[in-house]
N, C-alpha and C positions, 0 to 999 in steps of 0.2 A: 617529508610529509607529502602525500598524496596531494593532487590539485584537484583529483575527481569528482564530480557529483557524487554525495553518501543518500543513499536509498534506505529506507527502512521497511522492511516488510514484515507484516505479525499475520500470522494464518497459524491455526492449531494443527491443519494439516500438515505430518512431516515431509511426507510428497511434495506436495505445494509449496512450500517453503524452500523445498530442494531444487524442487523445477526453478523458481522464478529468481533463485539467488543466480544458480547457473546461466539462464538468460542476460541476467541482467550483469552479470560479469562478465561473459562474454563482448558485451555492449560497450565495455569499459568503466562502470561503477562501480562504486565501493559500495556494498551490503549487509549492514547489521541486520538482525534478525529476532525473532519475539515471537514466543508461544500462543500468547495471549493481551486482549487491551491492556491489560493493567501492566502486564511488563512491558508492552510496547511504549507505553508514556513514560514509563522510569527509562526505559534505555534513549527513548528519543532528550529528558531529560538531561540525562549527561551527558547525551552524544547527540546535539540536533544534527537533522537532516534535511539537505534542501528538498524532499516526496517522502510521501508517506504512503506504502501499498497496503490495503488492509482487510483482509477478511470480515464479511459481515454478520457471519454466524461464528462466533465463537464462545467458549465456556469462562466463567470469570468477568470481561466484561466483554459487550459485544461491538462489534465494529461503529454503531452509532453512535455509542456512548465514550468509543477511544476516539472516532473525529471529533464532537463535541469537549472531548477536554483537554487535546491537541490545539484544539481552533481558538481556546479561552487564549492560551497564550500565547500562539503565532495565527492573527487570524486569516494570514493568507497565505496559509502551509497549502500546497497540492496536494491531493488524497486522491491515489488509484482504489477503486472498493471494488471488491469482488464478490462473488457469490454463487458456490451451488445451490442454496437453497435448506429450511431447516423444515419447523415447524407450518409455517407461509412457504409459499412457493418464492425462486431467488431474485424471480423479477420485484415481486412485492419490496425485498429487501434495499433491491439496486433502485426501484423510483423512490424508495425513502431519502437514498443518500445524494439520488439524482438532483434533489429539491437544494441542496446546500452549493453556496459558491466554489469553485475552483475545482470540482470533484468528476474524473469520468467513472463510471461505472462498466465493470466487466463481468462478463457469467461465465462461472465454468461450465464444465472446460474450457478452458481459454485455449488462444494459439499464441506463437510467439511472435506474428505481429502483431496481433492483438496488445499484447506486452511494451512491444518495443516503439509501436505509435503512439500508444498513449504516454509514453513516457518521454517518448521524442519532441509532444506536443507542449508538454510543459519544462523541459529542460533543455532542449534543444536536442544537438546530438553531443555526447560527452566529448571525452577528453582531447580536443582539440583536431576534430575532423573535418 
């Protein structure tokens, strides 16, 4: 079994999801993955994860609503949120979730230090560097 940090990242974007797994396994994480809120908390469910990355615009449920029910039960899960932006512009999105403990907020496009600091910020550096 792995000793790695497991990351969980839910974005409906298939890109996005593909970017940031690649990133973040690069990094040396382990990376599960989720379409949407609602599967992202069944899969964090059976499989917790020490971060959570999470898209703030998505279909089904939205990123605020998947850290809020994340947070019921781990409530000092780290939450990376992201956001291009939907309906509101994605700053609108990112100071909503800016307001909650433990969470940085990123805009797309993002870069992949952007990625790989924030994540460095709350987990250190991974597998034993």
């Amino acid at each position: 079994m792995s000793s790695n940090k497991r990351i969980l990242v839910i974005d409906d974007e298939p890109t996005a999801l593909e970017v940031l797994r690649k990133i973040l396994e690069i990094e040396g994480y382990d990376v599960l993955q989720a379409t949407n809120g609602e599967e992202g908390v069944a899969v964090f469910q059976q499989t917790p994860c020490d971060l959570v990355i999470t898209d703030m615009v998505m279909p089904v449920k939205d990123g605020l609503q998947t850290i809020l029910e994340l947070r019921n039960e781990n409530p000092d899960l780290p939450v990376i949120a992201i956001s291009g932006g939907g309906t509101i512009s994605k700053e609108r999105y990112l100071a909503v979730a800016g307001y909650l403990d433990n969470v940085i907020t990123i805009a797309k496009p993002f870069t992949v230090e952007d990625v790989s600091g924030a994540v460095k910020k709350f987990l250190g550096s991974s597998s034993g560097e």
